[in-house]
NUBA-533665 format. One record per residue (C-alpha): residue in three letters; x, y, z. Coordinates in steps of 0.02 Angstrom, whole numbers, padded with zeros to 5 digits, always signed. Last residue first. Example, Ala and Ser with C-alpha at 12.3 -4.5 7.8 and 13.67 -1.06 7.14 Angstrom:
2
SER+00684-00053+00357/ALA+00615-00225+00390/
//
This chain:
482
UNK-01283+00072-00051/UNK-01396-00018+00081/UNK-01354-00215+00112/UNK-01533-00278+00105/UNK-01574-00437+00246/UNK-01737-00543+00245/UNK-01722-00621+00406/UNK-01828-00786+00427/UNK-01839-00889+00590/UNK-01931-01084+00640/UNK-01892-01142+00806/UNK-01847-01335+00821/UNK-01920-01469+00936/UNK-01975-01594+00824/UNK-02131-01535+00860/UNK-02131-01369+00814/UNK-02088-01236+00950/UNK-02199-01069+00931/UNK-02348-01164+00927/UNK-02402-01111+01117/UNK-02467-01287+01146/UNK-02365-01322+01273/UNK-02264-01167+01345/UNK-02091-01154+01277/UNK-02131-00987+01188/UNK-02224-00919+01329/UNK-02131-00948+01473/UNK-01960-00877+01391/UNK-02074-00703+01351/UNK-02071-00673+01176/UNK-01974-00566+01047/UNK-01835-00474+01116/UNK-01759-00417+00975/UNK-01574-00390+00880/UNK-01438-00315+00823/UNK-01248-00379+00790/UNK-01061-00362+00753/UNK-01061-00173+00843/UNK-00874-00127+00869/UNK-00800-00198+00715/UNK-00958-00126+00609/UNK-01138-00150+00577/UNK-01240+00012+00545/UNK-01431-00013+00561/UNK-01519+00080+00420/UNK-01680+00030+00425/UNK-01756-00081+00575/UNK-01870-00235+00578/UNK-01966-00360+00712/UNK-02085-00477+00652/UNK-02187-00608+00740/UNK-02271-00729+00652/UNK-02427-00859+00652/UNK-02459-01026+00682/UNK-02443-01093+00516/UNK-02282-01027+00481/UNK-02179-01168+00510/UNK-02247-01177+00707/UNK-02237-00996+00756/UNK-02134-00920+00624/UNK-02031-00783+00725/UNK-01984-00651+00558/UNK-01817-00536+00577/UNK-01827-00387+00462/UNK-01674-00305+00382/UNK-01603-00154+00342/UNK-01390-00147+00331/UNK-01298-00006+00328/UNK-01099-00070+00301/UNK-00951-00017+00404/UNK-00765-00091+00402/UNK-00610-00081+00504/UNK-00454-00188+00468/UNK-00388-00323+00368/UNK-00426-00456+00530/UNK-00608-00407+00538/UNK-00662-00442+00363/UNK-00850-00442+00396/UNK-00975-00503+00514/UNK-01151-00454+00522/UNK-01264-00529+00655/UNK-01430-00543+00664/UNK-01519-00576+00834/UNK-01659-00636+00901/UNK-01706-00636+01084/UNK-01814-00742+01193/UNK-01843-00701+01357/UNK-01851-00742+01570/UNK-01655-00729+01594/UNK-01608-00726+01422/UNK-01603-00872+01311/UNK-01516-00799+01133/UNK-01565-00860+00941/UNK-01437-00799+00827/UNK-01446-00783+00626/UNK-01296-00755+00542/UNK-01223-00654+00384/UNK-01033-00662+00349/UNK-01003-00517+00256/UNK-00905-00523+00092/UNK-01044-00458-00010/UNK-01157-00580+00044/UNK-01128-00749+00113/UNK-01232-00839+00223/UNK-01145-00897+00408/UNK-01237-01077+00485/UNK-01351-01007+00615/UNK-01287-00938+00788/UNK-01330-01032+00955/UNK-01335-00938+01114/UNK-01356-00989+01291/UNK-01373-00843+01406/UNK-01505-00923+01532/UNK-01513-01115+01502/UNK-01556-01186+01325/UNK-01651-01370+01323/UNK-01826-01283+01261/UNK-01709-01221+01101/UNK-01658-01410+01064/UNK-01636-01366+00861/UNK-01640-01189+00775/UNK-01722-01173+00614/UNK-01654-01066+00463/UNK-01720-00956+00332/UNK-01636-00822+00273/UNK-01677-00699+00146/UNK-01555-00606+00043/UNK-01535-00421-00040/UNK-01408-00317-00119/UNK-01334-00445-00253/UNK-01146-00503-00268/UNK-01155-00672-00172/UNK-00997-00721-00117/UNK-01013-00904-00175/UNK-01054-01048-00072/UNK-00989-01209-00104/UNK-01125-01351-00053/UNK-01094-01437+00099/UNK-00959-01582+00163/UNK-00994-01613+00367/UNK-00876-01555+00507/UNK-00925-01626+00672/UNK-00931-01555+00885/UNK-00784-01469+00888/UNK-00784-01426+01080/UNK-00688-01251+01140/UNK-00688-01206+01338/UNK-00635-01038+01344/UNK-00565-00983+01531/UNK-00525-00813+01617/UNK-00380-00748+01669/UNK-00300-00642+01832/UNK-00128-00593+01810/UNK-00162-00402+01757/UNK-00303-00411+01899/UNK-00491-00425+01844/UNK-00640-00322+01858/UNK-00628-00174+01764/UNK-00554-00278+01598/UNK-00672-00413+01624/UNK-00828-00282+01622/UNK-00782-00185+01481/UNK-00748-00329+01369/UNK-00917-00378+01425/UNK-00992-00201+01357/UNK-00877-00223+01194/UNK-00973-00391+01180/UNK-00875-00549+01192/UNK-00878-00709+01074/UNK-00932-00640+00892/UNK-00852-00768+00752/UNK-00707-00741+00647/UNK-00687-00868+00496/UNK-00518-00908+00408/UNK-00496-01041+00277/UNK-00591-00980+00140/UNK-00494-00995-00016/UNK-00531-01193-00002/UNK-00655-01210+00064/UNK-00724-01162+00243/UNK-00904-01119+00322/UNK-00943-01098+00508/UNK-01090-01211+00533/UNK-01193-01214+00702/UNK-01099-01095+00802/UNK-01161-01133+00978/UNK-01096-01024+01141/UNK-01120-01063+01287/UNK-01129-00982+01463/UNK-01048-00955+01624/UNK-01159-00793+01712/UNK-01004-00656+01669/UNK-00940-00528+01770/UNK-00826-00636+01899/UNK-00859-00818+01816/UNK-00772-00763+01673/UNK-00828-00937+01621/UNK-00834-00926+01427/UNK-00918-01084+01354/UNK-00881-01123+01163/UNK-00965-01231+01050/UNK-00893-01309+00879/UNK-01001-01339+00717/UNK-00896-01343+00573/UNK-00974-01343+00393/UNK-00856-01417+00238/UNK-00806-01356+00042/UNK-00715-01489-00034/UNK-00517-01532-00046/UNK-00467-01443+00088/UNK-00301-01501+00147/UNK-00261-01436+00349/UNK-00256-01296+00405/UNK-00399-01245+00464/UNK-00424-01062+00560/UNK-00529-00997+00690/UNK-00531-00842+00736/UNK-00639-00807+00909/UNK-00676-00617+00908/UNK-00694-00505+01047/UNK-00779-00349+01050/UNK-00711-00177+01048/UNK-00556-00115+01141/UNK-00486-00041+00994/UNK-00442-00193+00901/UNK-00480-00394+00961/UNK-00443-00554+00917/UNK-00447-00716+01002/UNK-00340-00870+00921/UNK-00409-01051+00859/UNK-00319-01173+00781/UNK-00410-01318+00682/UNK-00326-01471+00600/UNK-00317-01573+00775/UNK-00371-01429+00902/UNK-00259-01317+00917/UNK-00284-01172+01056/UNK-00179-01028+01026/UNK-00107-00905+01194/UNK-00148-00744+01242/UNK-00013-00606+01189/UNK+00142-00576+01320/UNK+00206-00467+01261/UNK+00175-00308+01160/UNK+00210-00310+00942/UNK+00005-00327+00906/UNK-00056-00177+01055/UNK-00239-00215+01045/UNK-00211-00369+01109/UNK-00078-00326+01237/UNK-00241-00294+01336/UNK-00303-00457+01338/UNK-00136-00534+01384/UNK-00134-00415+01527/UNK-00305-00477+01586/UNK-00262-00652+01571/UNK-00322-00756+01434/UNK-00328-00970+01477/UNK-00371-01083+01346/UNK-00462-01252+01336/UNK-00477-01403+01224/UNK-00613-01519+01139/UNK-00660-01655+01032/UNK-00813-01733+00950/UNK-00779-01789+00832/UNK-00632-01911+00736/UNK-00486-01849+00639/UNK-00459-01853+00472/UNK-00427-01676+00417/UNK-00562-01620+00322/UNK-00722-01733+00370/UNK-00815-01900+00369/UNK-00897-01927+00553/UNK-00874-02020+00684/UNK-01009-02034+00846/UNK-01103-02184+00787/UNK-01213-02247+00628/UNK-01301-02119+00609/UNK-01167-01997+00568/UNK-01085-02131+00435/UNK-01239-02152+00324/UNK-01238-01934+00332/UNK-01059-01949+00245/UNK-01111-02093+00128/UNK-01278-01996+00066/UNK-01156-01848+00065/UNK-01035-01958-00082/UNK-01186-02004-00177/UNK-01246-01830-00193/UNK-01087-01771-00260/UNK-01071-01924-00345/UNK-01249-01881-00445/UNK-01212-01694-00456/UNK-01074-01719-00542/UNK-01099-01684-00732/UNK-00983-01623-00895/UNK-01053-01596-01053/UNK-00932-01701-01184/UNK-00773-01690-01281/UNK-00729-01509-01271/UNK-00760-01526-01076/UNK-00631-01635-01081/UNK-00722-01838-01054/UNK-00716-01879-00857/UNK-00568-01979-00784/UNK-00578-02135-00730/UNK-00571-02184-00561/UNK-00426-02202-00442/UNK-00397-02268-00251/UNK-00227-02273-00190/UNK-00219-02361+00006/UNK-00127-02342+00179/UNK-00075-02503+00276/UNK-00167-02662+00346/UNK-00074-02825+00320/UNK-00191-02965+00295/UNK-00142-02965+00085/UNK+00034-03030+00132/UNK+00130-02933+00052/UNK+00234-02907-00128/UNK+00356-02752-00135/UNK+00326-02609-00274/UNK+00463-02458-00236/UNK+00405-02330-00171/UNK+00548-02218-00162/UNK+00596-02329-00029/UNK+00501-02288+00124/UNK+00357-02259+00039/UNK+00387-02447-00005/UNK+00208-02462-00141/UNK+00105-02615-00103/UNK+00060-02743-00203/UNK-00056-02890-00131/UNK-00014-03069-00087/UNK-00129-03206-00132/UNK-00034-03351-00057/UNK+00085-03325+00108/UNK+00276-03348+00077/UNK+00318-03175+00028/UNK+00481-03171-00092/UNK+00424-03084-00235/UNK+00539-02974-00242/UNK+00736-02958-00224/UNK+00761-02847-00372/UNK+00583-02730-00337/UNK+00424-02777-00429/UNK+00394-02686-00601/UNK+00494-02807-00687/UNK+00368-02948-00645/UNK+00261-02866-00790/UNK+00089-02885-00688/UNK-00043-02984-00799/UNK-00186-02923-00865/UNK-00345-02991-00742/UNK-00432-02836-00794/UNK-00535-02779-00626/UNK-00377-02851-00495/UNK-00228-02832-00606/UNK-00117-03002-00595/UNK+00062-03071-00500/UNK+00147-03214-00529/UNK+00229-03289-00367/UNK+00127-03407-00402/UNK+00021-03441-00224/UNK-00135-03417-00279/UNK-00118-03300-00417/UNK-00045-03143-00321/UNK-00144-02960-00330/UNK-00111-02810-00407/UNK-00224-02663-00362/UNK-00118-02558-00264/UNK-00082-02539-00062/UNK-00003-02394-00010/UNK+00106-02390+00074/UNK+00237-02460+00198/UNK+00334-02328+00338/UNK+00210-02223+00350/UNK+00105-02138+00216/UNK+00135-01943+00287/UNK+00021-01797+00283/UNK+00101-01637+00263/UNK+00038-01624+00068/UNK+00175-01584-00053/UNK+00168-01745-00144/UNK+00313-01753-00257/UNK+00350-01936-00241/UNK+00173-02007-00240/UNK+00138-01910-00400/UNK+00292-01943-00478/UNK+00248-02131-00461/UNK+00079-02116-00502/UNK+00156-02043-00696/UNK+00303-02170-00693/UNK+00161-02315-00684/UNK+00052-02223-00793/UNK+00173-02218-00936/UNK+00247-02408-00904/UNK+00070-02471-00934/UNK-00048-02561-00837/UNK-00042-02451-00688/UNK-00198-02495-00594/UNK-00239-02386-00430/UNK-00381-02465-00289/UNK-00536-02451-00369/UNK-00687-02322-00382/UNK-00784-02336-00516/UNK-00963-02316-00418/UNK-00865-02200-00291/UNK-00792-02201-00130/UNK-00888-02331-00086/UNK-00794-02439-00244/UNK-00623-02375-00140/UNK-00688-02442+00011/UNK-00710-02607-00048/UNK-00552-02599-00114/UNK-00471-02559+00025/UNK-00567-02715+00144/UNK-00505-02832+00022/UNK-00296-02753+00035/UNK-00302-02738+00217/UNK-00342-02573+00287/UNK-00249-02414+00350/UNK-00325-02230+00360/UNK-00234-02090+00422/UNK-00077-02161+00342/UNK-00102-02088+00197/UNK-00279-02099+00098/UNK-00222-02069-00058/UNK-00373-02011-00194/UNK-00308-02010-00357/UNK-00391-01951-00524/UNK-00280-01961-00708/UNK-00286-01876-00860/UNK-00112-01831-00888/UNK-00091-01709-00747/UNK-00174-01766-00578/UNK-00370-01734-00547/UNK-00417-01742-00361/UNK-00547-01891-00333/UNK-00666-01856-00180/UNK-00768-01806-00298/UNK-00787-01815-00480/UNK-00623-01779-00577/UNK-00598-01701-00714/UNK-00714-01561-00707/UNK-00603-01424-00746/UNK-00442-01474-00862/UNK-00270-01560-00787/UNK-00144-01540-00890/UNK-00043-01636-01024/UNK+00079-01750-00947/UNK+00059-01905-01048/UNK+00273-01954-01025/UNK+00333-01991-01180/UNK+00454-02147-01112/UNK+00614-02217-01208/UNK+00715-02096-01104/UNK+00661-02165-00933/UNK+00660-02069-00783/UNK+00673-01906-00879/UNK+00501-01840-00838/UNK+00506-01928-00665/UNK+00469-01775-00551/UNK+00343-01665-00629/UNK+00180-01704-00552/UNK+00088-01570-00438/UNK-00090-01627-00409/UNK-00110-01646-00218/UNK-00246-01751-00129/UNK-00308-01757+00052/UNK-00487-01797+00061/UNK-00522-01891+00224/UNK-00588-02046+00291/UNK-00574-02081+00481/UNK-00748-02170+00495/UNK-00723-02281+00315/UNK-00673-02431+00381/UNK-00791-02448+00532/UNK-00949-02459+00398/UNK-00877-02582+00306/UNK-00865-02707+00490/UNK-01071-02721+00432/
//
């Protein structure tokens, strides 16, 4: 269906700061009481006086039937915005108008839901059939001569509500209605919330776009260059020159490094975050001097909305070594970065108890060459960032976990004891554990692991270490020691 081609650049980009229009009429009580917790299901961000937006900007443009349709996919209520009286009209107004979002609606935008009988000039609410008051129109409107027009809001003139013909794609204003105060009644989401990833993973199979923070399509990719010197000047924060950022649409990503210890990749979005999201990006370092060219996987790097930072392992102090010995001041190296999607998930909370187990499952591991490595998606605890990594050496297997914490706010040390559990086909097949006590994670030592199995043997047939749908099965049980 042509729905499904509508909705591949959605995003969530809404803003709830209204206070613009208070004295735009003084025959008008404006309903600005505030907005309350669980308002709003999602994608809809609650607005004071009750109300739940969701703009799409000019990231996503649609004629007036095909916005509406996406609206209802949106959610079950979903509709393109209805102002029937003058209250809401001034209160969607001062939303538009004091939207401090960097997105931009274009010239024309958005579309509303008031539509043209026939070809009246009289104009009607879409779901009540109420008519428009013709007042709200601008002086010299209507004055389309095509039938059925739609409503649009002139971004370019304090949006001001021109008539259209109702082929013209621009930007859209969904709403819903607002959930009962928590006073009033019990307040649920887990049914849109579930309806809303059932459209996200609807849209991954049916091509190569995907649903995510920041509206732009994936996969996509970019490349920096660090020289030697540039390296070097890292540990020194005021010397010149430092090595360059890479920005990827919403995403910019820096290296970091203190004391000559490992390198970090910091990646940071900035764009609106309206949910909590999962990146997976890859990155291939050819230091083609030291280093056998490799890649990297990270297989879901976690943001929300107070996290918008994550720093992830991507040189060992020992290969630090090595590219500073080897090269020339001038002399760089490459990262190749690919964002390959960012999918909504579940918030996660930082996780105040001692002890967690992990359980993940890594896909395609018979398809990794020599010094691949693929991390899990981070867990939480503490305010480390907890991952799992599977490794290809030369003729082995190793497991890995790796503890990250705060590493731009300075130094850090935390004992960790943990056991790291092969599950030969689910579990059924048998294990292989590997443990220590004690192990001291830090800026300078991110990570421990095990070489479990020889290469030949796990991806031998009938071995049962690699299930059938080609995935390998791994459990850490991790205990943060006081």
């Amino acid at each position: 269906m042509e729905f499904y081609s509508l909705l591949l650049t959605l995003c969530v980009c809404v803003v709830d700061n209204l206070n613009f229009l208070a004295n735009a009429s003084p025959n008008v009580t404006m309903e600005n009481f505030p907005t309350y917790e669980g308002q709003c299901d999602h994608p809809f961000t609650a607005v004071n006086g009750g109300r739940c937006y969701f703009p799409s900007y000019d990231l996503v443009k649609n004629t007036w039937k095909e916005a509406q349709i996406i609206c209802s996919w949106l959610h079950p209520k979903g509709q393109l915005a209805e102002f029937e009286t003058l209250q809401e009209k001034l209160g969607a107004t001062d939303f538009l108008i004091n939207d401090k979002s960097n997105q931009s609606w274009g010239s024309v935008g958005p579309w509303i839901g008031a539509t043209e009988k026939d070809d009246s000039n009289t104009f009607i609410w879409h779901s009540s059939k109420a008519p428009v008051e013709k007042d709200y129109l601008v002086q010299s409107r209507p004055y389309s001569t095509t039938s059925r027009d739609g409503v649009a809001l002139n971004a370019s003139d304090n949006f001001q509500w021109i008539d259209l013909s109702s082929g013209t794609k621009l930007p859209f204003l969904c709403e819903i209605p607002s959930n009962p105060h928590p006073d009033e009644a019990e307040y649920k989401r887990e049914d849109v919330e579930r309806r809303w990833r059932e459209v996200q993973e609807l849209l991954r199979k049916k091509g190569d776009y995907y649903c995510f923070p920041g509206a732009a399509s994936l996969p996509q990719e970019g490349a920096m260059t660090v020289t030697k010197r540039e390296l070097l000047n890292l540990d020194q924060p005021g010397a010149s020159p430092q090595p360059p950022s890479l920005t990827i649409g919403a995403w910019t990503m820096d290296v970091f490094m203190r004391n000559y210890s490992e390198l970090f990749l910091v990646v940071t979005y900035s764009g609106r975050v309206d949910q909590a999201f999962a990146l997976a990006f890859q990155v291939r370092v050819n230091a083609e001097k030291v280093l056998v060219p490799s890649s990297i996987t990270y297989t879901g790097e976690y943001f929300d909305r107070r996290r918008r930072t994550s720093a992830v392992s991507l040189l060992y102090k020992a290969d630090v070594s090595k590219v500073l010995s080897a090269y020339g001041d001038e002399e760089w190296f490459r990262l190749e970065v690919r964002l390959l999607e960012a999918v909504a998930t579940d918030v996660k909370g930082n996780m105040d108890k001692k002890e967690i187990t992990i359980r993940t499952r890594f896909a395609n591991v018979s398809a990794m060459e020599p010094w691949d490595v693929v991390f899990s998606e981070p867990h939480i605890l503490r305010g480390f960032r907890l991952r799992l990594k599977a490794e290809r050496r030369t003729e082995s297997l190793r497991l890995s976990l790796s503890c990250i914490g705060s590493v731009l706010e300075g130094g850090y040390s935390v004992s960790v004891t943990t056991a790291v559990t092969l599950e030969g086909d689910g579990g059924k097949g048998g294990f292989e554990t590997k443990w220590y006590s004690g192990i001291m994670y830090d800026q300078q030592d991110t990570e421990w692991g095990w070489d479990f199995l020889k290469w030949e043997e796990l991806v031998a047939p009938g071995s049962g270490w690699i299930r059938e749908d080609g995935t390998l099965t791994v459990t850490a049980k991790v205990k943060i020691n006081e």
